[in-house]
C-alpha positions as CSV (number, residue, x, y, z in Angstrom):
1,X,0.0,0.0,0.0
2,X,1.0,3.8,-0.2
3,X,2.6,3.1,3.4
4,X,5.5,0.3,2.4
5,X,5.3,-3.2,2.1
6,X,5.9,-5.7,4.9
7,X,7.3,-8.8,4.7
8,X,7.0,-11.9,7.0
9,X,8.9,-15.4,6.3
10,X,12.4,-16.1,4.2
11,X,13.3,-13.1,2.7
12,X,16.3,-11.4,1.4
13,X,18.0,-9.2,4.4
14,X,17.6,-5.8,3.7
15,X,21.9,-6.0,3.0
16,X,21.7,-8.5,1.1
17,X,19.6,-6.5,-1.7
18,X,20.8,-3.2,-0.9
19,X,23.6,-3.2,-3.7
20,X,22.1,-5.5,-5.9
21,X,22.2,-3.0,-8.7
22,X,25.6,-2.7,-8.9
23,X,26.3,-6.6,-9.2
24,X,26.5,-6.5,-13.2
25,X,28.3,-10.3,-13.2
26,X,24.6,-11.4,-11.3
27,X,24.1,-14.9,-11.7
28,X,27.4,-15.7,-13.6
29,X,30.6,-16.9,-13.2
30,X,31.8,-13.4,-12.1
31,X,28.7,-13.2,-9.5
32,X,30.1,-10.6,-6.6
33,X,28.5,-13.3,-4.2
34,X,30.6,-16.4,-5.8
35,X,33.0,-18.0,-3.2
36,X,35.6,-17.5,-5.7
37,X,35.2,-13.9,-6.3
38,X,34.1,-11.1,-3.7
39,X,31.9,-13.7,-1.9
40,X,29.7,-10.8,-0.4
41,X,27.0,-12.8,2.0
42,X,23.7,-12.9,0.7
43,X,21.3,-13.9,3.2
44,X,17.5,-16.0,2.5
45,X,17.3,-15.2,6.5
46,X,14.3,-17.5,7.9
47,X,10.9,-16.0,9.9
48,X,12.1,-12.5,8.8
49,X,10.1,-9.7,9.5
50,X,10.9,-6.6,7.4
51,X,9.5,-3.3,6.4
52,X,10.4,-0.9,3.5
53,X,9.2,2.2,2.8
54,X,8.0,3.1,0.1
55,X,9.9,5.7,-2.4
56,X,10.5,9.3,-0.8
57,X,11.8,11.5,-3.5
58,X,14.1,8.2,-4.4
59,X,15.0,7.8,-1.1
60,X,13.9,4.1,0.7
61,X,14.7,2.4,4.0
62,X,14.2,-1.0,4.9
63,X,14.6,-2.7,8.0
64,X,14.2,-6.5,9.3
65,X,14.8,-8.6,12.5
66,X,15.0,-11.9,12.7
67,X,13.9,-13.8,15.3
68,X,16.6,-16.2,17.5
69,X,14.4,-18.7,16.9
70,X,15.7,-19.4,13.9
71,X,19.1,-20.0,15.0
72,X,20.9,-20.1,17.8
73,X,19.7,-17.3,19.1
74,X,16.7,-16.8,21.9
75,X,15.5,-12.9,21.2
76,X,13.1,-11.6,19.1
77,X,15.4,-9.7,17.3
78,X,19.0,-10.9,18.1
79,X,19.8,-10.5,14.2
80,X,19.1,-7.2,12.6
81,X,19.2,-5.7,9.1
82,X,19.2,-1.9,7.9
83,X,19.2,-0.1,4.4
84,X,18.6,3.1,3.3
85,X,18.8,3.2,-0.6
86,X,18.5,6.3,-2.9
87,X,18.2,6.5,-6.9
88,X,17.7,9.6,-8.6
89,X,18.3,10.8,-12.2
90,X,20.7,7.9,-12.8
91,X,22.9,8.0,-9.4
92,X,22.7,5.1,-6.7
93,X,23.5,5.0,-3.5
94,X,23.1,2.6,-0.5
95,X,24.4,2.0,3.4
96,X,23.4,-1.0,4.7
97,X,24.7,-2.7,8.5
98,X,23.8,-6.0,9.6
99,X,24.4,-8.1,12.6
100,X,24.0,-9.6,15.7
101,X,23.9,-12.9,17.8
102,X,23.9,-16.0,15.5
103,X,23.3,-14.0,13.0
104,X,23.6,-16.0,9.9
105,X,23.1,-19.9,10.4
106,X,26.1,-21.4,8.7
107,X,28.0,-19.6,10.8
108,X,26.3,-20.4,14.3
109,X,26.6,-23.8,13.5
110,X,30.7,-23.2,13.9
111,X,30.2,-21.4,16.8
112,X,30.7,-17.5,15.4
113,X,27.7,-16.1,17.3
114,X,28.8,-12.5,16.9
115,X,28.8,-11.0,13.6
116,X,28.5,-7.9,12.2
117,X,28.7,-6.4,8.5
118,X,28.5,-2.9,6.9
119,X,28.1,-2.5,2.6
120,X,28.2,0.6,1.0
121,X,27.2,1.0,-2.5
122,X,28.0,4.3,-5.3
123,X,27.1,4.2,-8.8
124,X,25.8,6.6,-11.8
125,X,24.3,5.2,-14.7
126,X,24.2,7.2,-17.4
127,X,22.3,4.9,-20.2
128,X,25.0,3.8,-22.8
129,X,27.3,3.5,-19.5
130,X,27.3,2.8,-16.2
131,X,30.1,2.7,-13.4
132,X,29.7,1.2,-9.7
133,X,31.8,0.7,-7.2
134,X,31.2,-1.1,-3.2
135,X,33.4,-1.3,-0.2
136,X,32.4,-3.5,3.0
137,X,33.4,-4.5,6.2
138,X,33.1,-7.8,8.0
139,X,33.3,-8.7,11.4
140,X,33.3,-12.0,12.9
141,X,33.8,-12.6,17.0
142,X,36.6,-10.4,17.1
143,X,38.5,-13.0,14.6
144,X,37.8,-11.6,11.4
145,X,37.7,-8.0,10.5
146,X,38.0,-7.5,6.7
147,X,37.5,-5.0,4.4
148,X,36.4,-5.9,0.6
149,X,36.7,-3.7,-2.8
150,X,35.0,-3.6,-5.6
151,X,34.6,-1.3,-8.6
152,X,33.3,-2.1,-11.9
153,X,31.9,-0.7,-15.4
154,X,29.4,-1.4,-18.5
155,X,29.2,-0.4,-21.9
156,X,26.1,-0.7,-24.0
157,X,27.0,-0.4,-27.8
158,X,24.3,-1.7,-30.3
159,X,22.8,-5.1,-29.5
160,X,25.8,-5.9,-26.8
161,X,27.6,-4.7,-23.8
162,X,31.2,-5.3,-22.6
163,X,31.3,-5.2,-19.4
164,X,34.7,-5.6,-16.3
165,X,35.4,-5.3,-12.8
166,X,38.2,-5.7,-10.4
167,X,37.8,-6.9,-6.6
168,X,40.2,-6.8,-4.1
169,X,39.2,-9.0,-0.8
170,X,41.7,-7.5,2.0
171,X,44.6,-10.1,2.7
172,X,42.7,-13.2,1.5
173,X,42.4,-12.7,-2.9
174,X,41.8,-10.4,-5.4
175,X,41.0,-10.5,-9.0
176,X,38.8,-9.4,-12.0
177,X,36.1,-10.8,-14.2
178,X,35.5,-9.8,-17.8
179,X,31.7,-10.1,-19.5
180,X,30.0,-9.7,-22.8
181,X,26.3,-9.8,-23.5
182,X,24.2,-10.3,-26.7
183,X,20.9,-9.5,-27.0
184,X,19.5,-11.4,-29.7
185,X,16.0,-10.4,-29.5
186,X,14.2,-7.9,-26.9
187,X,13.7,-11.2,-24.7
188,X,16.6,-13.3,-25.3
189,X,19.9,-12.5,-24.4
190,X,23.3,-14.7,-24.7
191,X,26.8,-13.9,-22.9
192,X,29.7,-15.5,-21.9
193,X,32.0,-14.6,-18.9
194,X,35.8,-14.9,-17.5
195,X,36.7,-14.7,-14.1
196,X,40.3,-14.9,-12.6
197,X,40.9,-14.7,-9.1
198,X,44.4,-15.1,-7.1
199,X,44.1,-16.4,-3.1
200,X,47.2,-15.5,-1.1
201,X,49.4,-19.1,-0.6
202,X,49.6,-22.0,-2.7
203,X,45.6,-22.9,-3.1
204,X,42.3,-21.1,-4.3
205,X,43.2,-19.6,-7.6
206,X,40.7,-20.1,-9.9
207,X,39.7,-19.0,-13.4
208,X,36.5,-19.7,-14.8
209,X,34.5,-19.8,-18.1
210,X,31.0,-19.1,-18.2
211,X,28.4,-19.1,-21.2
212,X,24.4,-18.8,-20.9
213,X,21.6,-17.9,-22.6
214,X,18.6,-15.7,-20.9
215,X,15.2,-16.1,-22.1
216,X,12.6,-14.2,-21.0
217,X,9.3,-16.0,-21.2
């Protein structure tokens, strides 16, 4: 309604979708959530509760809790998500912090109760074009406190765009993806991605090939 939409049940963390836009690798081998690239936590949380607002002069806020139930947890709202995004005459912008006690299931279950994440997001599309750029922080029971990079780019030019990016995951791996898209029709699209990442020490490198085709039914 004209008041915002509220959500109950598994969701996407207001986080988790507040830079969503500037993911142009989505749902590819250069996919900022991939293990093997950024690996930025995107969280389906369980029994979420969220609210967003609706649009205020491009401005919106959302905001969920989720109950300990759900974890290992015992409070209504021992894990917590907060966004405020803001699009306007082709810049975006987001601030997102997330966190709590056993905030993220995978992790309670090896006993990292205390976690804590903030994403910022920047990026200006200007229609043939578009730039983007993210930095967050992650905080894990005082044993991990990392920062990640990333900045990338997109080029429309007839029925294709070229698209890069390079990512820089503080003292664990960085690396860079390369992407080209071809639309063949106004509903199907095909592309084909590379992706090359370097982990510090002997193991983790990777570089991957990826081709699809998107129909849109």
């Amino acid at each position: 309604g004209n008041w915002g939409t509220l959500l109950v049940g598994r969701h996407d963390t207001p986080l988790s979708f507040s830079a969503q836009k500037l993911d142009y690798f989505a749902d590819s081998a250069g996919d900022y959530n991939a293990g093997h690239m950024e690996g930025y936590s995107w969280l389906r949380a369980n029994g979420t509760i969220a609210y967003v607002t609706p649009s205020m002069g491009g401005l919106t806020v959302a905001a969920a809790v989720v109950p300990g139930e759900n974890n290992e947890a015992d409070g209504l709202a021992d894990a917590y998500s907060v966004a405020a995004m803001y699009g306007n005459s082709g810049f975006y912008g987001s601030v997102a912090v997330e966190g709590g006690d056993a905030a993220i299931d995978y992790l309670a279950d090896r006993g990292l109760n205390d976690y804590e994440q903030t994403r910022v997001g920047l990026g200006y599309d200007a229609g043939a074009w578009k730039v983007g750029a993210i930095w967050a922080n992650v905080d894990i029971d005082n044993q991990v406190d990392q920062d990640i990079y990333t900045v990338n780019a997109a080029y429309d030019f007839g029925n294709n765009t070229v698209k890069a990016k390079y990512f820089d995951v503080e003292d664990v791996r960085d690396g860079y993806a390369l992407g080209l898209d071809h639309n063949l029709s106004k509903r199907t699209q095909a592309y084909v991605v590379y992706s090359s990442s370097d982990t510090e020490g002997d193991n983790g490198d990777a570089e991957i090939w990826g081709v699809g085709l998107n129909h849109s039914f």
